[in-house]
N, C-alpha and C positions, 0 to 999 in steps of 0.2 A: 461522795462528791467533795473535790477540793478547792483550795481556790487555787493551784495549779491549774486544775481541767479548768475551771472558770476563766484564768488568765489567758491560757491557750486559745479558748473558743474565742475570746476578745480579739486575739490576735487576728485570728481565722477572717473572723467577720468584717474586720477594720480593712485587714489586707485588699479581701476581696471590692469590698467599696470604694476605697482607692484606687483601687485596679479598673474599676467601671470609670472613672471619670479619664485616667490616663487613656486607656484603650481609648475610647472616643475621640480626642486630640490627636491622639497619635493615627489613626484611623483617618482623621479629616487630615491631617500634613502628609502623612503618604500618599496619599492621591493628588497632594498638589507638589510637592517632590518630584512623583512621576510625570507629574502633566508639564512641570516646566522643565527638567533635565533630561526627559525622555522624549515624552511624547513629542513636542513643537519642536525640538531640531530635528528629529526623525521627521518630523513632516515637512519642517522646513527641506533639510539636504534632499529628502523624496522631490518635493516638488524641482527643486532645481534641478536634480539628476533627470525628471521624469521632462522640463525642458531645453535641456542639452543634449540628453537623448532625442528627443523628438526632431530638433534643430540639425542632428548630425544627419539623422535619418533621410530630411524631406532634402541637404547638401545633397548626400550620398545619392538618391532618388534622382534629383535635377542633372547629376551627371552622367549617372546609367542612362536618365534618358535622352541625354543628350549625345550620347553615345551611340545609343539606337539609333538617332535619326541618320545619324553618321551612315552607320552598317545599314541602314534601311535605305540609304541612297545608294551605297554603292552594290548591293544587292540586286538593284531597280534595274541601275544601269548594266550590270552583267546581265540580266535577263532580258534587257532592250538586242544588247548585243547577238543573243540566243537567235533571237524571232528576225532582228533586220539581217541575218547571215540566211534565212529563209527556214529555221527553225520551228517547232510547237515551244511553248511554254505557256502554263496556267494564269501567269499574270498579263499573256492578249488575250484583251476580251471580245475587240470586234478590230478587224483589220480594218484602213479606209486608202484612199488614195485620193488628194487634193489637190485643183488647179484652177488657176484662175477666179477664184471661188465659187467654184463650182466644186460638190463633192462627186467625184465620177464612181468610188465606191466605197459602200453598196451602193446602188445606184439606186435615187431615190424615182426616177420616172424613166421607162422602157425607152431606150433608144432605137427601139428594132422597130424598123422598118422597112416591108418586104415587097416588092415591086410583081404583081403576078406579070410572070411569063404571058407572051404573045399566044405562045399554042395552045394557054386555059380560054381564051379569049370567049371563042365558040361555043365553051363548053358553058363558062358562065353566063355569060346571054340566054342560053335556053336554060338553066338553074333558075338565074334570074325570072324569066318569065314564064316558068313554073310547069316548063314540057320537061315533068323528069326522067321521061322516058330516053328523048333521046339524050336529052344532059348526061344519066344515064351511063349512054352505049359511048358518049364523048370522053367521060373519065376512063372509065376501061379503056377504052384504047391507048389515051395518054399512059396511066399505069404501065399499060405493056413498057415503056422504058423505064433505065433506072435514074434518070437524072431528076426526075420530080415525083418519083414514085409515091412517098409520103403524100407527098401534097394531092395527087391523083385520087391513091386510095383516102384520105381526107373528102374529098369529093364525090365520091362511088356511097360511101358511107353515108353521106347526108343525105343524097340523094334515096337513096335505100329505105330511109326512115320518111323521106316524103309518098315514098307509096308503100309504104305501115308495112316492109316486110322487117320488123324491127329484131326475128331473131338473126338474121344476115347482116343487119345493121351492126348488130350488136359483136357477132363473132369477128367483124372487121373490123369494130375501132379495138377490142383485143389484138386482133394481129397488129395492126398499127400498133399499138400502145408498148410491144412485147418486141419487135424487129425493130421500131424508128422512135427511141424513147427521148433522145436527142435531139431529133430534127423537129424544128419550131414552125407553127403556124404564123401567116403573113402579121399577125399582132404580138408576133415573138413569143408566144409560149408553146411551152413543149409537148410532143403528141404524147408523150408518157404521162403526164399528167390532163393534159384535156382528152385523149382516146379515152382514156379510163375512167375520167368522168362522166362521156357519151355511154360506155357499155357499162357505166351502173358499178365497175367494177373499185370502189374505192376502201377495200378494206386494207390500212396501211399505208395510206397514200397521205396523209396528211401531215403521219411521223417521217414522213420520208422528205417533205419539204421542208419539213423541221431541221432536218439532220443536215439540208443543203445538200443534196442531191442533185439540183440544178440552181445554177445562178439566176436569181430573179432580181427583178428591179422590185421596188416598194410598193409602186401602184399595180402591180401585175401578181407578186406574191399577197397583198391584204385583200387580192379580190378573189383569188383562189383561195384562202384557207376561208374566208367568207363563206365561198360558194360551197365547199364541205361542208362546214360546220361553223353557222354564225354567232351561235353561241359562245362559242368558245374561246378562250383567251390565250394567244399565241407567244410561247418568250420568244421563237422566231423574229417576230416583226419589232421587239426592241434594238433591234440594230440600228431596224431604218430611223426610227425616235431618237437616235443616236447621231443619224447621219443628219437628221433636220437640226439638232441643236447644235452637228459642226458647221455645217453651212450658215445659220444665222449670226452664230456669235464666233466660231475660230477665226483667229488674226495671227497667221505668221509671222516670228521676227524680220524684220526686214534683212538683207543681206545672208543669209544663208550658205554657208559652207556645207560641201558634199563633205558625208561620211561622219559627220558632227553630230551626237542626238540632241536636242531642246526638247525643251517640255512645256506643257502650257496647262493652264486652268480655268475653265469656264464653267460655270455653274454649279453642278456634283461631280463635274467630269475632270479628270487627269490623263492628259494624253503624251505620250512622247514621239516622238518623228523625226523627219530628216528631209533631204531633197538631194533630186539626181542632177545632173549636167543638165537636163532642157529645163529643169525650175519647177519642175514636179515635187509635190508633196507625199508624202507615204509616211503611215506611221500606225499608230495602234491605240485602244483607250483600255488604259489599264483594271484588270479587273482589282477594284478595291474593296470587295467581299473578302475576296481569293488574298490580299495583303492584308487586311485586317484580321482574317480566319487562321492564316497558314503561316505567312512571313514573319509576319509580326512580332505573334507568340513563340518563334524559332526564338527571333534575334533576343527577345524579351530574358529567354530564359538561360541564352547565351550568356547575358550578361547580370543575370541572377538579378530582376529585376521582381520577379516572381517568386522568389524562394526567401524566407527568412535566415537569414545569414546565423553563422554559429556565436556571433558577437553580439545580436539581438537578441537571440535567445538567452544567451546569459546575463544582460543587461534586465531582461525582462522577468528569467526569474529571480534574478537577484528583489529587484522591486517588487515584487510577488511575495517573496519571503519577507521582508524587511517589513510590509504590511502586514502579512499576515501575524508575525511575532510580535508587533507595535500593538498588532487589533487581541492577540492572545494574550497579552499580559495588561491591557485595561478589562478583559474579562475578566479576566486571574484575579485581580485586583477589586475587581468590583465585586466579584465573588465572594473574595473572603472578607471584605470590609463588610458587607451586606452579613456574611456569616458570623464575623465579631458584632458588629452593632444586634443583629440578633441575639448573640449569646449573652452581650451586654445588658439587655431585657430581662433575658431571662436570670442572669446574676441576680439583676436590680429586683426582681420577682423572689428570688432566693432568701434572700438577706431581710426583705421583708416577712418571708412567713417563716423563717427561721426567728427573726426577732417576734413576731406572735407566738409561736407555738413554743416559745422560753419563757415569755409571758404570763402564758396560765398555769403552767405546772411549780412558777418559783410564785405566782398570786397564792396559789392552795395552801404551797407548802409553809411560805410565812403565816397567812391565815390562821391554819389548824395552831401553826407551834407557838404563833400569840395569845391565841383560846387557851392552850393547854398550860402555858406560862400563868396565866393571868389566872385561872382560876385554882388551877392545881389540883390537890387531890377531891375539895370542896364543890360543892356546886354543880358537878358533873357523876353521872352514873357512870355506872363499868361500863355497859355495854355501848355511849357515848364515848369515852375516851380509847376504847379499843376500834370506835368507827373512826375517830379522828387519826390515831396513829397508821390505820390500815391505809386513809388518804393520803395520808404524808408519805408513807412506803412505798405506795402506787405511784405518787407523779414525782419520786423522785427516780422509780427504775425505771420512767419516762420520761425524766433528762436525765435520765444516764443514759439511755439510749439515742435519744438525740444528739447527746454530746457527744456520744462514741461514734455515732454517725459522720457527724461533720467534720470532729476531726479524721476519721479513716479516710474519707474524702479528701482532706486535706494532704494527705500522706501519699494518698493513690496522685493527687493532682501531683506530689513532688517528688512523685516515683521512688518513694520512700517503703509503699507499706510491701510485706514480704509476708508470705506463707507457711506453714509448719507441715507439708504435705506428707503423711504417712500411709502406707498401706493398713486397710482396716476394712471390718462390714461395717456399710452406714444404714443398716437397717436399726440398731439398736438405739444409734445415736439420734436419727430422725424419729422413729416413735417417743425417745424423751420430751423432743423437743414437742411434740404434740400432744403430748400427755401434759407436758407444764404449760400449754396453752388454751389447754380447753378449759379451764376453771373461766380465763376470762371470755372465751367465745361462750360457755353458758351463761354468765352472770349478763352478758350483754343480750342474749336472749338466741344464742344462736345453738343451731344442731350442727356436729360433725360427725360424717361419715366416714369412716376408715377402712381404707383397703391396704394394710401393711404386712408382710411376708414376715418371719418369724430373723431370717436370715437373706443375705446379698451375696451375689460375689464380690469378691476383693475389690477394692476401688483408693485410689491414692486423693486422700483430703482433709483440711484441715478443719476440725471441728470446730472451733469458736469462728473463724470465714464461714462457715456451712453454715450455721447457726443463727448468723446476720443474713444469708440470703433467705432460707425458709421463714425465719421470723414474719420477713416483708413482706412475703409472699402471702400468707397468712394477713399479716396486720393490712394490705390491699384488698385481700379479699370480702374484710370486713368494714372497709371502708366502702368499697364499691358494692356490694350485695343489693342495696335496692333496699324494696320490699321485701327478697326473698333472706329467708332465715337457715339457710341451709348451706353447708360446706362442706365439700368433698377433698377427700388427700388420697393419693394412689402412689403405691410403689413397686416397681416393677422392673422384671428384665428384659429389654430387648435389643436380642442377639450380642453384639459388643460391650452396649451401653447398660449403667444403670440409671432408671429414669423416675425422678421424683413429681407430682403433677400436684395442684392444689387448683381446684375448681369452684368457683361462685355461679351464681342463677341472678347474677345484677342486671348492672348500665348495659356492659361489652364495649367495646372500642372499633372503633373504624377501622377497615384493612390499610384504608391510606397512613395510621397512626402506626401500626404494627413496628417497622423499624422505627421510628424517633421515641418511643415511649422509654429507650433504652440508651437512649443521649443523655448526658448531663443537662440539668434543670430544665426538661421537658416535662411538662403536665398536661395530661387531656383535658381538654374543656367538656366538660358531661355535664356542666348547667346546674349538679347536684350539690353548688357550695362545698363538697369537700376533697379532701387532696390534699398532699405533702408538698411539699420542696423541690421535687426531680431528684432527689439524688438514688432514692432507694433501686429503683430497675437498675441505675446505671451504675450503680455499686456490685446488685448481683449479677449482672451481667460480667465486670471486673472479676466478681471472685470465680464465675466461671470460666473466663477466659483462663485463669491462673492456672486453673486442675485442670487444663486440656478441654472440658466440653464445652457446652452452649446450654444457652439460656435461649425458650422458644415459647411463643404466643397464638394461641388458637381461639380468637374472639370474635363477637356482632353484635352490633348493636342493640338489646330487649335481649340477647340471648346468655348472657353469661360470657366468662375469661376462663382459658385452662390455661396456666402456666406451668411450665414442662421445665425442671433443670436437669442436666444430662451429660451423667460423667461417666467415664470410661473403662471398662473392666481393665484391673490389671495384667499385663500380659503375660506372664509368667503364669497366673491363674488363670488366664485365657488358656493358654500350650495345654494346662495339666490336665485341664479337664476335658479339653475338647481328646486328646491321649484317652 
């Protein structure tokens, strides 16, 4: 030991604690570097950009839609033009005809009013007073013509059913129902719907007044689908709810021009119309399902009010990216600050048990060589001054070791230190190293096991790096062991690799620790008070990255550590032998 290596390690240690306090500063100004040069104008110009944008949008919006209403008028009106030329179109919902204020159609109450013929006169007199015999023989014979035939056979029929021959009854109001479906009863409805009622025959008759089959007034069709089926609820009969809410509230422009359409609004209703030369109204009430369903969404998308434009889209992932890169780099940042202020611990953790464990081996070493100054050849036996000097020998090739430690450390950290890699068997060189290590795995009370092969295949490596890895590996094992007194070394071939293992019966370590144990200044907490520095895994993990293999850990917790280094047959002796 010199005071070069002494000055050196000074250096090392001084560096590095300087280093801990800069880190932290600089750690705390880059995060506010970035928060104020990056971050808040980035979220400034976002916010702006994300209200300009917005502002262009709801512009743009206001005039598509105002666009719309445009095209959605004149839309309206070419379809008014369809229907008043005497056209279909989906936007008439109910036709009407207006006068006087009176809606004449649909027609909310029957105007039909049918005056019986003088020649039923007879016939009804004895109906009436209930001789239906000859009433009877009086329809038959009116029937023999065809000018009231309907209405005759109407008569023959009822009469039929007053003296219960109900299936003659019944075959007559079918023929009725099936030859005179048109021709109306003196209450204005039609023998196709009331015959078919009489003979029971109403399957389909109910969709058929649905469909408008016959023109009915209001009060005359809600009494026939009644009398079907009262349950039931009719869209039919929403015309005539249609025609009541034109008659109480439509109000005509005054002065109306033929051939002109107007449009009016009362209530939920929109209707458009016109008037003739005698001052008739006619018009229609627009179906506004049918425009809000159909039209609408044509003109809507006519005029891309519905589609995101390709300039939204790029505005938007623009602002998408710009956060997401703004949110990826306060991670990034926070990541590695977190990752230095960690490492900064573990320095800070370094430097302390590196200044302990310098401590006791330069305490011994002045100790002994002040004892042995002081008294000299005098006052001390052989076998005391040969224990003393053996002390001094011992904890100085235990800072030698340390010291070579920290600085190859040093070297690696400045990408300085370099390899001697040769092709060689390392079976010779690894049983030395175990052979000069068991004096003190015995003297400390420990058993090793060996399982070493006489000979390896070729492997390229540098024996003083080898040397410092198995060392540790060993000097670990005996740190962590436990209770148990026993250690195993294996050396072995397999397939490519040659594989060095050194096994304890200790602590074990967590699988969650398995990779970090192999970071710089990482130490397991095992509660057991002892432990290095961090540097040693993460050194032999270095030297084996250098010789091409890996460094690997198979441990548990109460169950022991097998540490595996694992370098690589040479390939040239790979070719010859597998030949």
């Amino acid at each position: 030991m010199t005071i070069r290596d002494f000055s050196g390690l000074g250096r090392v240690l001084v560096s590095r604690k300087m280093k801990l306090f800069r880190v932290s500063g600089l750690g705390r100004r880059t995060i506010l570097i970035y928060i104020v040069t990056i971050v808040v104008p980035a979220g400034i110009l976002l916010y702006l950009g994300i209200k300009t944008f917005e502002l262009q949008r709801r512009n743009l919006a206001t005039l598509k839609a105002e666009k719309v209403d445009v095209d959605l008028k004149e839309e309206t009106l070419k379809a008014s033009e369809v229907v008043f030329a005497g056209g279909t179109h989906p936007i008439a919902q109910y036709w009407f005809e207006f006068e006087n204020g009176e809606v004449l159609r649909p027609a909310l109450r029957s105007g039909w009013r049918r005056d019986i013929p003088s020649e039923f006169a007879e016939a009804e007199r004895e109906e009436l007073s209930e001789e239906w015999h000859k009433a009877l023989a009086s329809y038959r014979a009116l029937a023999r013509t065809e000018t009231w035939k309907a209405l005759a056979l109407a008569g023959v029929a009822r009469c039929l059913e007053k003296l219960e021959r109900m299936q003659e009854a019944r075959a007559l109001w079918r023929d009725l129902a099936l030859s005179y479906p048109d021709d109306r009863d003196p209450s204005g409805r039609p023998y196709g719907i009331v015959a078919n009622i009489s003979a029971k025959n109403t399957a389909g008759l109910y969709e058929k007044i649905e469909s408008g089959r016959w023109e009915l007034s209001g009060d005359v069709a809600e009494f026939l689908l009644t009398t079907l089926d009262p349950q039931r609820k009719s869209a039919y009969l929403q015309r005539f709810e249609f025609a009541r809410e034109l008659e109480e509230q439509f109000q005509p422009q005054a002065n109306l021009r033929e051939n002109i359409t107007y449009e009016s609004r009362f209530g939920d209703r929109f209707v458009l119309y016109r008037t003739d030369a005698a001052g008739k109204v006619t018009g229609f009430s627009v179906d506004q399902e049918w425009v809000a369903g159909t039209l609408l969404p044509q003109l809507q998308r006519k005029a891309g009010l519905n589609d995101v434009s390709r300039p939204e889209l790029v505005y938007g992932g623009a602002i998408a990216l710009a956060i997401l890169i703004v949110s990826a780099g306060v991670l990034v940042l926070l990541r590695d600050v977190s990752r230095e202020a960690r490492t900064n611990r573990l320095r800070s953790d370094f430097v302390s048990s590196v200044s302990h464990e310098l401590k006791t081996p330069i305490t011994l070493i002045r100790l002994y060589s002040e004892t042995l100054l002081r008294h000299g050849t005098l006052g001390l036996g052989e076998q005391e001054r040969s224990d003393f000097q053996g002390i001094i020998v011992r904890e100085s090739e235990r800072l030698t070791r340390l010291i070579d430690q920290v600085l190859t450390f040093s070297r690696v950290e400045r990408g300085d230190q370099t390899y001697n890699l040769e092709a060689g068997d390392v079976a010779p060189v690894i049983a030395e190293i175990v052979d000069d290590y068991r004096e003190l795995l015995e003297r400390s009370g420990f058993s090793l096991k060996r399982a070493l092969p006489d000979s390896t295949p070729m492997v390229r490596f540098d024996p003083t790096a080898l040397t410092r890895a198995v060392v540790n590996l060993l000097d670990n094992a005996v740190k962590y062991s436990g209770d148990s007194r026993e250690i195993e070394v294996r050396l072995d071939v397999r397939g490519a690799d040659v594989a060095f293992e050194v096994a304890d019966h200790g602590v074990g370590i967590p699988a969650s620790e398995h990779q970090k144990i192999f970071e710089r200044f990482y130490r397991v907490d095992n509660g057991n008070g002892k432990g290095g520095y961090g540097l040693g895994l993460y050194l032999v993990r270095h030297v084996m990255d250098a010789h091409g293999g890996r460094a690997e850990v198979d441990s548990e917790p109460g169950r022991g550590s097998r540490f595996r280094l694992i370098l690589p047959v040479v390939t040239e002796w790979a070719n010859s032998a597998s030949s």
